[in-house]
Structures are given as structure tokens and as C-alpha cells.
C-alpha positions in Angstrom: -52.2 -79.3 49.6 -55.4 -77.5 49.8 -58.4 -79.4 49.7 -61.0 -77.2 48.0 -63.7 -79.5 48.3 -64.1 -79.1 51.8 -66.7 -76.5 53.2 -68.2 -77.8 56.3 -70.0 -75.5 58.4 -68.9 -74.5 62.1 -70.7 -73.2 65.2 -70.5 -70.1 66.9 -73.1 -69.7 70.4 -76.1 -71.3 69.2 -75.9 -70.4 65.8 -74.2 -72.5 62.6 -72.1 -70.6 60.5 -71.5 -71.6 57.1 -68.1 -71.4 54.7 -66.2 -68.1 54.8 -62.5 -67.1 53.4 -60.8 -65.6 55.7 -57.5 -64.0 54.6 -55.3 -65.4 57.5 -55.6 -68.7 55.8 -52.6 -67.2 53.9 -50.5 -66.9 56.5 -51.1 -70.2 58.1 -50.0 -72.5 55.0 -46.8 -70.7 55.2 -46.6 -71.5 58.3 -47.3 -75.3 57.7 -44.6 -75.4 55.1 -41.9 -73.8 57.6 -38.4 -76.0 58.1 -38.1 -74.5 61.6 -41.8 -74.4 62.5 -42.6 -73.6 65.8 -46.4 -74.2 67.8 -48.5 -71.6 66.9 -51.0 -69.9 69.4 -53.8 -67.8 67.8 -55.0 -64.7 69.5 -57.7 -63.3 69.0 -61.3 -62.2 71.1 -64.1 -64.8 72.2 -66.1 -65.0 69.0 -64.1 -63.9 66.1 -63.8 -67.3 64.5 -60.6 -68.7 66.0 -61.8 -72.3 66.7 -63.9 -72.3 63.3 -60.2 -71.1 61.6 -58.1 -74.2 63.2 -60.4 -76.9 62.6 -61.3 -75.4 58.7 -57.0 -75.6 58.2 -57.0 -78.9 59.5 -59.4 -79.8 57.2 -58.3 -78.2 54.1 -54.7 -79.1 54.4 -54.3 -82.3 56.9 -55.3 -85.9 57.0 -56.2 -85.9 60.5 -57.3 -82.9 62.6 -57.0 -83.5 66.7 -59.3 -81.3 68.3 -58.7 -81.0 71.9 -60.6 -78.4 74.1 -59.4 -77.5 77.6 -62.6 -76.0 78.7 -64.2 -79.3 78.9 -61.6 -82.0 78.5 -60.2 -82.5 82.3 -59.3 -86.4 81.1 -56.6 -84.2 78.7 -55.8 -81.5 80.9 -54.6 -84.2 83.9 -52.4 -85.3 81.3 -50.3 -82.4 81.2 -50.4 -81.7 85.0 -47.8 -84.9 85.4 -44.7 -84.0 83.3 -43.5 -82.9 80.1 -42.7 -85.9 78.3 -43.9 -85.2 75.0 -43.7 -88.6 74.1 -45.4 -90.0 77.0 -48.2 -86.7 75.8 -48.1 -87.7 72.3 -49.7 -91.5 73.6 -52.4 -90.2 75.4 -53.4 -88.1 72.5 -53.5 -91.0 70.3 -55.7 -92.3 72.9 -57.7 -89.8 72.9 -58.3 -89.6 69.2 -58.9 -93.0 69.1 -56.5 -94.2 66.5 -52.9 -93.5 65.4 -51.9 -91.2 62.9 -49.4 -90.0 60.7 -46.7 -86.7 61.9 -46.6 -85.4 58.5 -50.3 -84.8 57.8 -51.6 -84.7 61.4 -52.9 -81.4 63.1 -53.5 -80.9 66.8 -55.2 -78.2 68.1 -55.4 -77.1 71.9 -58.6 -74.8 72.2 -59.5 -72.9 75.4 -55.3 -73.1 76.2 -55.2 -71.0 78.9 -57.7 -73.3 81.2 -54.6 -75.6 81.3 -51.4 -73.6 81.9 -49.2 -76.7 82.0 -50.5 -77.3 78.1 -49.4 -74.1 77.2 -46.1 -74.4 79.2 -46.1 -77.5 77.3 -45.4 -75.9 73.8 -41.7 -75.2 74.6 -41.2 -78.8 74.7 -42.9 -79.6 71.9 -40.8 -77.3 70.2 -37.3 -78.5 71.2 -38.4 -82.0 71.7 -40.9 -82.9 69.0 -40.8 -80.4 66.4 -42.6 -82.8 63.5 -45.8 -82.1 64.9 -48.1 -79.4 64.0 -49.5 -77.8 67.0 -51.9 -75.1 66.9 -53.4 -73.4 70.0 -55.6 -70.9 70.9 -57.8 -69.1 74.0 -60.1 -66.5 73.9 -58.9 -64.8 77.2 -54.9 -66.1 76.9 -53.4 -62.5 76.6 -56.0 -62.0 80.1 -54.6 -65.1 81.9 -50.5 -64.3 80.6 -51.2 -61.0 82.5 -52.3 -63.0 85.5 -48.8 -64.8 85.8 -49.7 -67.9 83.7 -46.2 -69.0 82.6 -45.5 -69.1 79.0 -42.9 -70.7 76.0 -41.2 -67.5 75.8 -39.8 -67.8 72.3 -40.7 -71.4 71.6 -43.9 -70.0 69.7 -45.4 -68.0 67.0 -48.2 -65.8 66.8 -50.9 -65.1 64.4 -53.9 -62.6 66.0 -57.3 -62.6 64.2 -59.6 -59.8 64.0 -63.2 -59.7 62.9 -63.8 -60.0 59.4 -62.3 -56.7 57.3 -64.1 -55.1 54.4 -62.4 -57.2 52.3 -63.3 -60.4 53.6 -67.1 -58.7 54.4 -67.2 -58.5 50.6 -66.2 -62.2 49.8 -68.7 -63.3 52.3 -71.6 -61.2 50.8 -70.5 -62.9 47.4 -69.0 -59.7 45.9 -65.9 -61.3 45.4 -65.1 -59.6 42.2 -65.4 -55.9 44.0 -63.0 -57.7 46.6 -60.4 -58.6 44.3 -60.7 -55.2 42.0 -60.0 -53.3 45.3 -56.7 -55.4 44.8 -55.9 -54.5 41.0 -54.6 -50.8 41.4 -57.6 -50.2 38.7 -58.7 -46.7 40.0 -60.7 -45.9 37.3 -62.5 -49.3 37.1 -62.9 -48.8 41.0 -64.4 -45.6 40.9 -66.8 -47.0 38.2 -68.1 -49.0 41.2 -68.1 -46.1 43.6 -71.6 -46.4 44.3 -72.0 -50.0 44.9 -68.7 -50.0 47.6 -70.3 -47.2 49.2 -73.8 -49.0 49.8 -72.0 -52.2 51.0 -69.3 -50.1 53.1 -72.9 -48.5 54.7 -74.1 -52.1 55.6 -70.6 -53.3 56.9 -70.9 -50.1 59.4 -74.0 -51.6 60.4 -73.1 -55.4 60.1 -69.4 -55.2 61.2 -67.4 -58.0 61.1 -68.3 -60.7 63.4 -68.6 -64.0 62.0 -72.2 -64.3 63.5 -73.3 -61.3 62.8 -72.1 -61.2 59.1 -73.9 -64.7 58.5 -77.3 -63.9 60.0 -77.0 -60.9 57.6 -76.3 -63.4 54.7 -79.2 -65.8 55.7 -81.6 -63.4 56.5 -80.9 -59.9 55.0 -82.9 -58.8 58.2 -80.9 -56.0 59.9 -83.0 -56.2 63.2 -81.9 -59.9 63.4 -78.3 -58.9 63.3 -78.5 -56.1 65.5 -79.9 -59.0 68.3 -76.7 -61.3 67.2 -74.7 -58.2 68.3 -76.7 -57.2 71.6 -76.0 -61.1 72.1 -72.3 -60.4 71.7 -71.9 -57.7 73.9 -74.1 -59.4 76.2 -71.9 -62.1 76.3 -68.6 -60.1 76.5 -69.8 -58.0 79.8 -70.9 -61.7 81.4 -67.3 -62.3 80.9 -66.3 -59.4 82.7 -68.1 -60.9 86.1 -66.7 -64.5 85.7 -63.1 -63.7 84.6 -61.9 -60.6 85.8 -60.4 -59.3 89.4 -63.7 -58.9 91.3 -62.5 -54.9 92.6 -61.8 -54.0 88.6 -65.3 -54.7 87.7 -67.3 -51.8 88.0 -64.5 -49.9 86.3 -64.1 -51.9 83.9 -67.5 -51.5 82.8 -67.5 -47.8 83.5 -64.8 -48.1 80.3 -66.6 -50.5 78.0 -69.9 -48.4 78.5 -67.9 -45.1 77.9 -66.7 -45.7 74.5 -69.4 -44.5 72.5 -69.3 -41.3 74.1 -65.8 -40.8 73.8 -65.9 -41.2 70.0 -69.4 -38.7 69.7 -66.8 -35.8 71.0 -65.2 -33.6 68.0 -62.0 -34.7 69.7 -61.9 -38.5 70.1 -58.9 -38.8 72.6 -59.9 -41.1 75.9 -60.9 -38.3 78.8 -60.7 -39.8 82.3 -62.8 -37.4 83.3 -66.0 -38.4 80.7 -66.2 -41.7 82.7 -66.5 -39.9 86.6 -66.1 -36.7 87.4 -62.6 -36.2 89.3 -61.2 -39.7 87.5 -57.5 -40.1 87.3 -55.1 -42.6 84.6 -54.4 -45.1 87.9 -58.0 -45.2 88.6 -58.6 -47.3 85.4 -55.4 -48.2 84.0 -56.3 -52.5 85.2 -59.7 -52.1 83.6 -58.4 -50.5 80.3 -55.5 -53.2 80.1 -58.2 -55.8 81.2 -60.0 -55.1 78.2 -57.1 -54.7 75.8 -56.1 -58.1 76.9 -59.2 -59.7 76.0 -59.0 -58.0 72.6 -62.4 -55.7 73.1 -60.3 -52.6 72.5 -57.8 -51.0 70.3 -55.5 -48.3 71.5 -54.6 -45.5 68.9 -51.6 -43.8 70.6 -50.5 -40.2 70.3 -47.1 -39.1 68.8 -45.4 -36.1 69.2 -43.8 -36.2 65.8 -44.1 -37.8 62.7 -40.8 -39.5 62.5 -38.8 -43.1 62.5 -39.7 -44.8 64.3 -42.7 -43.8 65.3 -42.8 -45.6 68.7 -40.1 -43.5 69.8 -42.7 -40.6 69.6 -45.3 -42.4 71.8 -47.2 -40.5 74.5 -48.6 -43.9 76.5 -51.0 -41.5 78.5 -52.9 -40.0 75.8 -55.0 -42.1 73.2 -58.1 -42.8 71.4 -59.7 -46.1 72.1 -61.9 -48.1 69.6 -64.0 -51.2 69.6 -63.1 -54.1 68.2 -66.1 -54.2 65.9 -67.6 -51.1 63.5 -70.8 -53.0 63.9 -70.7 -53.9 68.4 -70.0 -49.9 68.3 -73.2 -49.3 66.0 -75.1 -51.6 68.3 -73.8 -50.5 71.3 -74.4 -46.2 70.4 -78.0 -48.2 69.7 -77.5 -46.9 65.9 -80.8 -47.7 63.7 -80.5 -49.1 60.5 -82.4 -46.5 58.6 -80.1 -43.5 60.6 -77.2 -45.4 59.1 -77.8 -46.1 55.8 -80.5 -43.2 54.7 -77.5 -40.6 55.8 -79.9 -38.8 58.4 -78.7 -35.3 59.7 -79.1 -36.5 63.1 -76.1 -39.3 62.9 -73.6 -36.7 61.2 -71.5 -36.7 64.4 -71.5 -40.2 65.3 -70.9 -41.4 61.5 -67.5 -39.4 62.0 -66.9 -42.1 64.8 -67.9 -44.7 63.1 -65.9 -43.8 60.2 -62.4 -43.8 62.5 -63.7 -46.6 63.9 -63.6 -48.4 60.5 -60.2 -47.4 59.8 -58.6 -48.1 63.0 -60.2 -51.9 62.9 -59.2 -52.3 58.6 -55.1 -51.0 60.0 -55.2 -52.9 63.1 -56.6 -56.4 60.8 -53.1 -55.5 58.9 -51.2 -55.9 61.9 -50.7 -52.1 61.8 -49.6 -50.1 65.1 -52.0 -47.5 64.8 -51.0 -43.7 65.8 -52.4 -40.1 66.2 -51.0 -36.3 65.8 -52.4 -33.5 67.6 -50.1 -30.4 68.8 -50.7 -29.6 72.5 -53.6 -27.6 72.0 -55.5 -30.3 69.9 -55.7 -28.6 67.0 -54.4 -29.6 63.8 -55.3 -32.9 64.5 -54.5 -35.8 62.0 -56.3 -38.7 62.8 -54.2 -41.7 61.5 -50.2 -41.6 61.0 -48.7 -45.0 60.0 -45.0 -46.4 59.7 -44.9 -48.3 56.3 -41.0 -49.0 56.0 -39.0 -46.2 56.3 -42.0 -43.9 55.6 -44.7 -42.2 58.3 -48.1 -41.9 56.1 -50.1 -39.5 57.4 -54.4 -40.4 57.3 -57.1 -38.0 57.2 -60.5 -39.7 57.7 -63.6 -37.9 56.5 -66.7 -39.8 56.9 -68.3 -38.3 53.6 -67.3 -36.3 50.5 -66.0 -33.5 52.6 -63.2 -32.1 50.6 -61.8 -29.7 53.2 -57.9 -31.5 54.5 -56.7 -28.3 56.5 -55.0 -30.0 59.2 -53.7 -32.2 57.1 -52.3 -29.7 55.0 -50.9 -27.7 57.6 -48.6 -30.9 58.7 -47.8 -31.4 55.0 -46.7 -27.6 55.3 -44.5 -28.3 58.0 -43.1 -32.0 57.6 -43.6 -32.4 54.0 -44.1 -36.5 54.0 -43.1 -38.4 51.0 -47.3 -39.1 50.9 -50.3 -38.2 52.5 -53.4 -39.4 52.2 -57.4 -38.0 52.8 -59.8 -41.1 52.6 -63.6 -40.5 52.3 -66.1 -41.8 50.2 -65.4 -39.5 47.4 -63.7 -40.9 44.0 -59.4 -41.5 44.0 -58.0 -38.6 42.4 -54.0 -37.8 42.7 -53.2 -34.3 43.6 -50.0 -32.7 43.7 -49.6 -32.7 47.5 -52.1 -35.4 48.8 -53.8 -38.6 47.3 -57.7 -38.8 48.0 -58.3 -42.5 48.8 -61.6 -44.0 49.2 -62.5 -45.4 52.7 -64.0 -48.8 51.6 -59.9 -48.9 49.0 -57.6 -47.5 52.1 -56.2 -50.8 53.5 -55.7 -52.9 49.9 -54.5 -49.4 48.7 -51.9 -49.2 51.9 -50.8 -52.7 50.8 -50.0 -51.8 47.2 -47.9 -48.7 48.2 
């Protein structure tokens, strides 16, 4: 039952961040109301909200929340280092808490899971063993530490993953609900009513991004400059992890690859060149640093496919991709993008607003659990710079960062693979055409759902 009354606030770093919706909540109260449920681990980068998510569910739709992080609980984390008794586990968390509780509206939540391996381990039994009780777990750097051999409840699990806030949920937190929820409606011509307002919000979002901190310092303070040091903070924080958490010899490289991605999204041709991070680099020379970073969940990949067809996986190319951010706004800050460049459409930004404007759709697909895909022919030309796999469709994307009416390459594959749809999204108005649909940037995703 959710409990609407609750609204507490939760920390992030040093700062307190207040009430936000967040749409994965969705997801997790059908997961509660599973017969068969299974522990769930959320995955997600440091910093994105995942601790603030767990304890928020607990309190919205539980009695009792258990909180128990790893990171600084070694009381808890000898407890699970003897056996896997989950009864004998179950005592020791009643002890822990203080008091006993009800199964039924009782949640427990394992933070920081992969600073005690034999906790995670630990899930499988829960599973077969004690299935009443509603586990959640989480650790910023899990998918790093699975990588490292840290053994794992293969099957005995489910997954959720959560991203930085998307447009959608940016809008609910600046308290634009309604736009959110018109986006939603299918209302084109009310929606292009409020063109102009989507587009100066969309503008700030490129700027602000999506990180829980970031987005409420903008609230509180409507000071740019303040968010942009949230963000320097962030990234900051991210590279520090780099030093204390990954293989000492990957290091350098991988900050060699983190440093590069701004510069590989200026170029006209956004695919990920070895050779723009050291002269003379080869795929082998970085391939630990680039999956270091993927498994943290700093990157996304966008993977090139040879042809547009079912399924598209089948048409991967694993050696040639694009590589994104996790955050429109970490990018802004880290190509050291002014406010004013941003949002007073300066000449000077035209080429790195095209990369921030991929970067935007790649994060809004990849918060839909999309697998996100590119064409390009051998040469590179007649690139299209989204396809997605939507049932038994491939939907091909082209992403203009303005009103630039111009879809030639996009045109071209229509020509010669005639999709059922195709789509240009840019900040001009929706209009139907006979070949193509002209989606707005800031209407893509909640459009993408509706088709």
C-alpha cells in the first residue's frame, strides 16, 4: 500500500536531497507483489540515488525498513562469513535492528553488497530457503567486483538498473509535472503548444543533467555555477575511485578514456578512435579500462550494426562504437561547457551541442532499458545515429540538435530498407510526413513508449 504521506529527505555526499519521483518506483511494487519473488540487486553508478530509492520503498510500502550497509557494518558482514543458514542470519538481523518484526511487511536492504561477497552469495539461499522475505540489495561498484571473480546467485536474483534522472523525471522534479505527464497523452498538438517552454527546460537539463545532487542544488538555488561545482564534485569523486578500486596497471588508461570522451563526441563522426587517445593505440591496449568503466556504469556503449534487421544483435560489430557518459550534464561539465554558451545558442558551441544532443538520446534510450545501436556503411557515410529493436520492428533515429530539417542519410536508408517507421528528432514541432515522423527531442522516449 503506498504511503503518500511519507517524504523524508535523503543524503547524497554532504548534501541533503529532498523528495523526488523517480519512475523505477513502478517497477519495484510489482516486484513486491510477485508470488515467486526473488532478492533483488539494484545496479546502478555511485551517486545516482540507489540507497535514497531502497530506503524511500521501504518507507512508502513497508512497516519496517532494515537498512544494513556493508561498507561500515563488519559486526554484519562476520555474520555472513560463518555459513548460510538463513535462519541462523535472519536472528542476527533481528539483533541488529533491535526488535523483531513481521515477514510480510518487513524490508531489508544490503547496501554497499559487494564489500561482503558471502552476503551476496547469500541471496541464493534466501531464495530457495526463505523466500517470505523481501531482500533488496545494491553496490555502487557490484558489476566492477562480479568481473573480479566475486561469486554470484546466478539465477536466484532479479535485476532492476537505475540511471540518472531522465527528462521526464527532470520535469517532475522542477515541478512541471503537468508538461511531464502531457509528454505522455499522445496530444501533439497540445504538446507543440508548449514547444517553447520544453525547449527552455530541455536547454537547462543539458546543462543540469540528471544527477540527483545536481538537479536539487538547481531546485534550491537556481544558481547554475553552484551545480556546475556539484558536478566537478562528481567527477572528482568518480576519478578518486579509479585510484582506490581499480587494477593499479589499468589506471592511467583508464583515465586516458574517461578524459577522452569529450573529444570523441566534438568529431563530425562520433565513433570511439583508439588512436584520439595515443598516437599508435590499439583495441587490447584499452579494452580492461573501457570494460572497467562500463562496469562501474560511467559509460554507455552504442554499438555498430551492419544491417538493420531482427535481431539486431545479430548485426553487432563489438569493435566499433560510440561511447557516452552517463550524464548529459558530467559531459557539459566535463567539455567545461558555460551556462550562457548553452542556453543563449552561441555559434561557438554548434559542434559540441550536436554531442550533447546524442548524448541526450543515448542516456533517455538507455534509462528505458534500451540496447542502443548505430548504422554507418564502411565508409562512414550515411550514418544514422540511433537504430532500435521495438518488437519485431528496427526504428531508425536521426538526431538533430536544432531545427535542421535536412534527414539525407536517413532518407537514403529509408530508400534502401524501407522500415515500417523512421523517425528525425529535433527541437522542431511533430509533424507526420509520408515517409518519416519528426519527433521532438525533449517527446522521443514517452513517444517511443506509445508506439
Amino acid at each position: 500500500m503506498y504511503n503518500n504521506t511519507i517524504k523524508e529527505n535523503f543524503y547524497i555526499g554532504n548534501g541533503v536531497i529532498s523528495f523526488m519521483e523517480r519512475e523505477l518506483f513502478a517497477k519495484l511494487e510489482k516486484w513486491k507483489n510477485k508470488k515467486k519473488r526473488k532478492p533483488l540487486i539494484i545496479q546502478g553508478a555511485r551517486q545516482v540515488g540507489k540507497t535514497w530509492i531502497m530506503k524511500e520503498f521501504g518507507a512508502r510500502y513497508f512497516k519496517n525498513t532494515i537498512y544494513i550497509n556493508f561498507d561500515n557494518n563488519e559486526i554484519m558482514k562476520k555474520v555472513f562469513e560463518i555459513d548460510f543458514d538463513t535462519s541462523r542470519i535472519i536472528s542476527a538481523i533481528k539483533i541488529e535492528f533491535g526488535k523483531s518484526f513481521n515477514v510480510e511487511d518487513t524490508l531489508i536492504i544490503f547496501d554497499e553488497i559487494q564489500e561482503a561477497p558471502k552476503a551476496l552469495a547469500s541471496l541464493k539461499y534466501f531464495n530457495e530457503n526463505a523466500s517470505q522475505y523481501a531482500i533488496m540489495a545494491a553496490g555502487s561498484l557490484l558489476g566492477v567486483a562480479l568481473h573480479q571473480g566475486t561469486s554470484f546467485p546466478v539465477g536466484k536474483v532479479d535485476f532492476m538498473h537505475l540511471y540518472p534522472l531522465n527528462f521526464y523525471e527532470f520535469l517532475c522534479a522542477m515541478g512541471e509535472k503537468q508538461l511531464a505527464q502531457l509528454l505522455e497523452s499522445n496530444d501533439y498538438e497540445m504538446i507543440n503548444a508548449y514547444s517553447i517552454k520544453y525547449i527552455e527546460l530541455l536547454k537547462k537539463y543539458y546543462y543540469v543533467g540528471g544527477m540527483p545532487e545536481a538537479v536539487q542544488t538547481y531546485i534550491d538555488t537556481d544558481d547554475f555555477y553552484e551545480v556546475r561545482e556539484i558536478q566537478k564534485s562528481l567527477l572528482k569523486y568518480y576519478e578518486e575511485d579509479f585510484s582506490k578500486h581499480a587494477p593499479k596497471e589499468a589506471i592511467p588508461r583508464i583515465m586516458m578514456v574517461w578524459n577522452s570522451i569529450p573529444s570523441q563526441l566534438a568529431k563530425e563522426n562520433r565513433k570511439f578512435m583508439y588512436g584520439s587517445i595515443r598516437e599508435g593505440a590499439r583495441a587490447k591496449d584499452f579494452e580492461l579500462a573501457i570494460q572497467w568503466l562500463e562496469d562501474a556504469g560511467l559509460i554507455i556503449r552504442s554499438y555498430r550494426i551492419t544491417k538493420p534487421d531482427i535481431p539486431l544483435i545479430a548485426y553487432m560489430e563489438i569493435n566499433h562504437f560510440k561511447m557516452f557518459m552517463l550524464d548529459v550534464g558530467l559531459l557539459a561539465a566535463k567539455g567545461d561547457i558555460h551556462a550562457k554558451v548553452l542556453l543563449d545558442d552561441c555559434r561557438i558551441f554548434e559542434e559540441f551541442k550536436g554531442a550533447l544532443t546524442e548524448q541526450f538520446v543515448a542516456q533517455q534510450l538507455k534509462a528505458s532499458e534500451r540496447e542502443l545501436y548505430y548504422y554507418s556503411t564502411e565508409n562512414s557515410s550515411g550514418e544514422i545515429d540511433f537504430v532500435i529493436q521495438q518488437e519485431m520492428k528496427c526504428i531508425p533515429i536521426e538526431v538533430k540538435a536544432e531545427e535542421n530539417l535536412r534527414a539525407r542519410s536517413l532518407r537514403a536508408f529509408c530508400e534502401k530498407y524501407k522500415p515500417e517507421v523512421a523517425i528525425r528528432s529535433s527541437m522542431s514541432n511533430y509533424r507526420k510526413q509520408d515517409w518519416m515522423i519528426n519527433v521532438p527531442l525533449y517527446a522521443l522516449d514517452k513517444y517511443l513508449d506509445m508506439y
